[in-house]
N, C-alpha and C positions, 0 to 999 in steps of 0.2 A: 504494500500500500504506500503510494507517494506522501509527502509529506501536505502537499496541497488538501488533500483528503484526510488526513490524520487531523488537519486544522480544522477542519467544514465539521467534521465532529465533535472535536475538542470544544470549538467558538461554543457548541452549544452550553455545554459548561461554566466557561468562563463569559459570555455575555451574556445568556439569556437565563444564567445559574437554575441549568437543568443540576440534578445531582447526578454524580457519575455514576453511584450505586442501579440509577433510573436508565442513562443512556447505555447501560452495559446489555441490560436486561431487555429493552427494547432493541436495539441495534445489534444484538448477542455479537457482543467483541467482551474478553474478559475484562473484569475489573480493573484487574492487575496491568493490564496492557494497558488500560483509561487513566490512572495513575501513574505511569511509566512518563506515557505522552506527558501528562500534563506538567510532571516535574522537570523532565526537558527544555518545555516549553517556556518553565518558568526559571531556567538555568539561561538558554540562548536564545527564546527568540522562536518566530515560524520557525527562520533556517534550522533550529537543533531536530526539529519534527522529520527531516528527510530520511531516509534511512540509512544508516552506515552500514558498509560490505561487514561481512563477519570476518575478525583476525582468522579464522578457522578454514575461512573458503578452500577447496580444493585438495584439505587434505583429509586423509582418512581418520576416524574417530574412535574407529573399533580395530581392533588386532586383528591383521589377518591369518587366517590360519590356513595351515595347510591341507592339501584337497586329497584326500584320501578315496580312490573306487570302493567300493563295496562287493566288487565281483575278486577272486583272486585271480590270479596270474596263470595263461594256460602254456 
C-alpha cells in the first residue's frame, strides 16, 4: 500500500478523529498497522507513511536444507 493511501486513511483519524480502534474494524486493516502508520506519521510527516524496502529483501529467512529422495538408489 502507497503511502498516499496509508494517508486517505490515517486523515481519517487525525482530522475527522475517527478512533483507530473504529477505522480498523470497518476498513479491516489491523490495529497494530493503524498505530504503526500513525506514529510514523507523527515522527516525519506524509513522506515517513511511504513504505520502506525491507533490510531483509532477497534473502532467505529459513535454512535450507538439504533434499533428500525418498526412493533409494537402484
Amino acid at each position: 500500500m502507497k503511502g498516499a493511501e496509508r494517508w486517505r486513511i490515517l486523515r481519517l483519524h487525525i482530522e475527522d478523529e475517527i478512533p483507530l480502534v473504529e477505522l480498523a474494524r470497518e476498513l479491516q486493516v489491523s490495529l497494530r498497522t493503524l498505530e504503526r502508520w500513525h506514529r510514523s506519521f507523527q515522527d516525519g510527516g506524509i513522506a515517513a507513511l511511504d513504505p520502506r524496502p525491507r533490510i531483509d529483501a532477497g534473502r532467505r529467512r529459513t535454512q535450507q536444507k538439504p533434499w533428500h529422495s525418498s526412493r533409494g538408489s537402484r
